[in-house]
N, C-alpha and C positions, 0 to 999 in steps of 0.2 A: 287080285286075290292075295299075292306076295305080301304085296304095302297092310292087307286087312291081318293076316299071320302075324307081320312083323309087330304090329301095334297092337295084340292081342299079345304077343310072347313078350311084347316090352311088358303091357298090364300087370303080368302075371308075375314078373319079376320084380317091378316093385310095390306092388301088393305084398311079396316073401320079404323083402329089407323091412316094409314099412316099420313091423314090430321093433326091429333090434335098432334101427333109428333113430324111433320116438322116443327107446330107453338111453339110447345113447345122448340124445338133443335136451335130454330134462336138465333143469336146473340139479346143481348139488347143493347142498348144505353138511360141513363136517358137525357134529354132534360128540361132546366128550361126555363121559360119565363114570363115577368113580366105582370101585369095587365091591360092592357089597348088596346083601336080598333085598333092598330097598331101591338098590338102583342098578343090576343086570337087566332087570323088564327094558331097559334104554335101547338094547341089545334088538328089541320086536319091532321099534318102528319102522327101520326100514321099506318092510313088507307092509307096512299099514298106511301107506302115501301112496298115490298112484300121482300125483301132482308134481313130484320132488323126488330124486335121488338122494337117500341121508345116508350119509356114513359114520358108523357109530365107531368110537373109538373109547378103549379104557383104558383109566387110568389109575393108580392103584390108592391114591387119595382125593378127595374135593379138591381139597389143595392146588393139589395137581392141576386138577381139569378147571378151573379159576386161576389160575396163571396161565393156562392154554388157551385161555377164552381174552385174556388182558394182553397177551402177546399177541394176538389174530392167528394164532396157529389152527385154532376152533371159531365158528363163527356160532356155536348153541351150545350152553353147559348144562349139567344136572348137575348142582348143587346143594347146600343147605339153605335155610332161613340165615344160618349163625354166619358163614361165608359171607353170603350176602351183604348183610352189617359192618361184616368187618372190610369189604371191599369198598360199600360206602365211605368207613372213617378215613378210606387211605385215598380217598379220592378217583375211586377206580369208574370207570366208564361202563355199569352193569347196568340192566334193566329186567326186571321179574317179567314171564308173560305166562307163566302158570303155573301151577302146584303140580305133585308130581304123587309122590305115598307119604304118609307120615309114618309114625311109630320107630320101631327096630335098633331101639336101645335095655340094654339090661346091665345093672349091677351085679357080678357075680364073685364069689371069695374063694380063699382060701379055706378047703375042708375043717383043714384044724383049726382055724379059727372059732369053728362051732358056733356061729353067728347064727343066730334065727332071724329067718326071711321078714324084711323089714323094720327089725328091730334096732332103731336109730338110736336107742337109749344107750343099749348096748355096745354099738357101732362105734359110739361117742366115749365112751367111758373107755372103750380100746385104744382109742387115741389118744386121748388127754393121758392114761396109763402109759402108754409107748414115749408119747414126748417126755414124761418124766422122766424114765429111763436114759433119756437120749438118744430111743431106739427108732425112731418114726415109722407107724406104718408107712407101709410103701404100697399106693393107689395110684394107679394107673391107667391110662386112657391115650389112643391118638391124640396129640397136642394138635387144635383149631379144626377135630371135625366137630359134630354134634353132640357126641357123646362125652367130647370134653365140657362144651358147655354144660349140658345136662346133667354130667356129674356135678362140675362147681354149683352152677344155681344149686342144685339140690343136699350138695354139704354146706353152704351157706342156712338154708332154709331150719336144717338141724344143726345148728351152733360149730360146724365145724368151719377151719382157715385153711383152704386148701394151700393158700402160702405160707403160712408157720403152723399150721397141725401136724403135716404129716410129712411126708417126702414123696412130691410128685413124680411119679416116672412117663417118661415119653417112648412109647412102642407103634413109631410110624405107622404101619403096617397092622392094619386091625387081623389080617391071618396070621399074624404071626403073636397073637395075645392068648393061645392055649397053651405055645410051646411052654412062652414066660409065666405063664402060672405053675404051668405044671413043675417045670425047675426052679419056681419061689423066689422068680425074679421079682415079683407082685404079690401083693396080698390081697389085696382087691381092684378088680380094673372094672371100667365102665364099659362094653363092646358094642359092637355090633351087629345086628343078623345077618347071616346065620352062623356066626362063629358062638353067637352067645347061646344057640339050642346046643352048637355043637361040643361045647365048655360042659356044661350043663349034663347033656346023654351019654358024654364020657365016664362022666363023675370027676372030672379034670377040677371041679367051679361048683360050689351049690348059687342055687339062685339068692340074694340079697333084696333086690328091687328093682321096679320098673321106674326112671327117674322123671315123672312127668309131673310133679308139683311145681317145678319151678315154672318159671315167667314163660317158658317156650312149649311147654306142653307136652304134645303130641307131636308137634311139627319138625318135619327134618327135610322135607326134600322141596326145591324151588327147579323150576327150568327160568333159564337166565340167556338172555342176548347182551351187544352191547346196541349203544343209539345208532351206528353207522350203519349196524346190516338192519335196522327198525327204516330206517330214510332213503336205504340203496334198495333193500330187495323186501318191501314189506310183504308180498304176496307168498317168497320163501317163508317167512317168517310165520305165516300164517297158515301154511301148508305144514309147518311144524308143527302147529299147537295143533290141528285139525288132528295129526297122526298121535299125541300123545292123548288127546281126549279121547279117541279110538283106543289105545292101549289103555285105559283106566278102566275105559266099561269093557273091551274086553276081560283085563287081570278081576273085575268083579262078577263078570259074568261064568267065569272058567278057572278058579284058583289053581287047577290041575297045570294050566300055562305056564304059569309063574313058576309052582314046584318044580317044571322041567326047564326053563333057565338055570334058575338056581344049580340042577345036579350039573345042568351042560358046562356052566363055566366055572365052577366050585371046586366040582368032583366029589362032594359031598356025598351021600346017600340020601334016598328021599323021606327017609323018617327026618332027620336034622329039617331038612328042607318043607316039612310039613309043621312042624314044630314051630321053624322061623316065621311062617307068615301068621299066624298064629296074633302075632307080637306086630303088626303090620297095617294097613290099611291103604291101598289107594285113593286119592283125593287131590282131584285138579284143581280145587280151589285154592287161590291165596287168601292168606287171612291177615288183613292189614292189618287194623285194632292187634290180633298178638304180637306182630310184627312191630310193632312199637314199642309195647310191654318187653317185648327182646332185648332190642335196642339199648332200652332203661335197666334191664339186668347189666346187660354185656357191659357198660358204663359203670355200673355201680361194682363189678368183677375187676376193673382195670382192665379188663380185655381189650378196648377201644379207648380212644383219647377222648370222645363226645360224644352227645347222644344224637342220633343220627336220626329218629326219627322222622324230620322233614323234609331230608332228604330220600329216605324211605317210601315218601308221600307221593314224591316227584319222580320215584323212579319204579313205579309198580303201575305195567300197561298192563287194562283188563278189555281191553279193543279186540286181540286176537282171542280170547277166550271165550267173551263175547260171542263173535262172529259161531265160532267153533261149537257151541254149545246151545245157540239158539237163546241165548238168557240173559237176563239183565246182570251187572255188576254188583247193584247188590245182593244176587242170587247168589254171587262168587266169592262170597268173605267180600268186599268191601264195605 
């Protein structure tokens, strides 16, 4: 009777560990992703893997979290399409395995400027005006996120030289591109959301344009490994993209999720935050064909040394997407 207790009272105890065990026993994966409403939602996967322990960490640039992922400090990033290329040209060791959101770029100016919204005519006739002066506008953007790109493709597109039209400024720190308008360190920056609703509802910034003519589109956001954790642990890897195509149909099935990241690590209020997704879209696809058209801009910007296209070709898995999604690749942009 002892001996049946004793094996009934062991049962029972570890039945109670079993739970915090299995969480303890799971695989991890570190996860980086950069600061901004396009890429907080990084912040939900966690909870949306029962497969995987992820640990999301942020970082206050792509940049950043692309040098964290090239160091091994991260083994999954959330970055750009434009990152991506440019890690290519430098011979970096990345590989795409899903899309993430696109959109969450805006052009925004200086009040007194009195620029009317999309008026590239005008826009243009203020610069070639200022360089004659010698006075250069001063436009500004993160140097090497999205929005850099975005901007240049798109003052290319309307006759401007972002290298001899104006005077580029670099304002690391996309939260910190309201303070610099508002003290006229800029006259026009290109942002991101949701600083750009937040520029905007202040009356900090009137809106100018949404920069999506050029070669890149819409597209801003990639989730990126390197080959080693694709050949060591492709099951983590897979349990990744599982959790982020979970976070996609959830962010479209419940935008109210999304608004509440946003305030949780912003501190914004939820009007800015309603405003930002606005300007937004969830979308796990990668889109190869633009991702080349990319490529071919960044090349013709001097932003890259080559056009990296076929390296692009070589380094875009739609295996775990695939998998994750039930669908063919070319269902996935390819």
């Amino acid at each position: 009777m002892l001996t049946r207790l004793a094996v009934a009272a062991l049962g029972l105890v570890l039945t109670a560990v079993a739970p915090a065990d299995a969480q303890r026993d799971k695989a991890a994966i570190k996860l980086g992703y950069a600061k901004c409403a396009v890429c907080f939602t990084m912040a939900l996967t966690p909870e949306l893997s029962n497969e995987l322990a992820i640990e999301t960490i942020g970082f206050n640039t792509a940049s950043d979290v692309l040098t964290a992922l090239v160091a091994k400090s991260i083994d999954v990033a959330q970055v750009t399409y434009l990152h991506f290329v440019t890690a290519l040209d430098k011979g970096f060791d990345v590989v795409a395995i899903s899309g993430h959101i696109n959109g969450g770029s805006e052009i925004v100016a200086q009040p007194r400027l009195a620029l009317a919204e999309g008026d590239w005519d005008g826009l243009r006739k203020l610069v070639l005006d200022r360089k004659a002066q010698r006075n250069p506008l001063r436009v500004a953007a993160s140097r090497g996120s999205a929005q850099d790109i975005h901007l240049r493709g798109e003052l290319k597109i309307n006759g401007i030289d972002a290298n001899r039209d104006i005077q580029f400024i670099n304002i690391p720190n996309p939260a910190d591109h309201a303070a610099a308008l508002r003290r006229g360190e800029a006259d026009v920056i290109c942002t991101v959301e949701p600083f750009a609703s937040q520029i905007k509802l202040a009356g900090i910034g009137t809106p100018f344009a949404q920069p999506y003519r050029q070669a890149a589109g819409k597209l801003t956001s990639l989730i990126v490994t390197r080959s080693d954790i694709i050949a060591q642990r492709p099951k983590d890897v897979q349990a990744t993209v599982n959790a982020v195509v979970k976070l996609i149909d959830k962010l479209n099935g419940d935008t109210r999720v999304w608004g509440d990241v946003i305030v949780k690590y912003t501190g914004l209020d939820r009007t800015i935050a309603q405003a930002a997704m606005q300007n937004a879209f969830p979308d796990y696809r990668m889109y190869r064909g633009a991702t080349f058209a990319i490529a071919g801009m960044m090349k013709e910007l001097n932003y890259v040394s080559r056009d990296v296209s076929a390296d692009a070709d070589r380094h875009m898995d739609y295996r775990f997407l695939a998998e994750a999604t039930t669908r063919a690749k070319g269902d996935l942009g390819y």
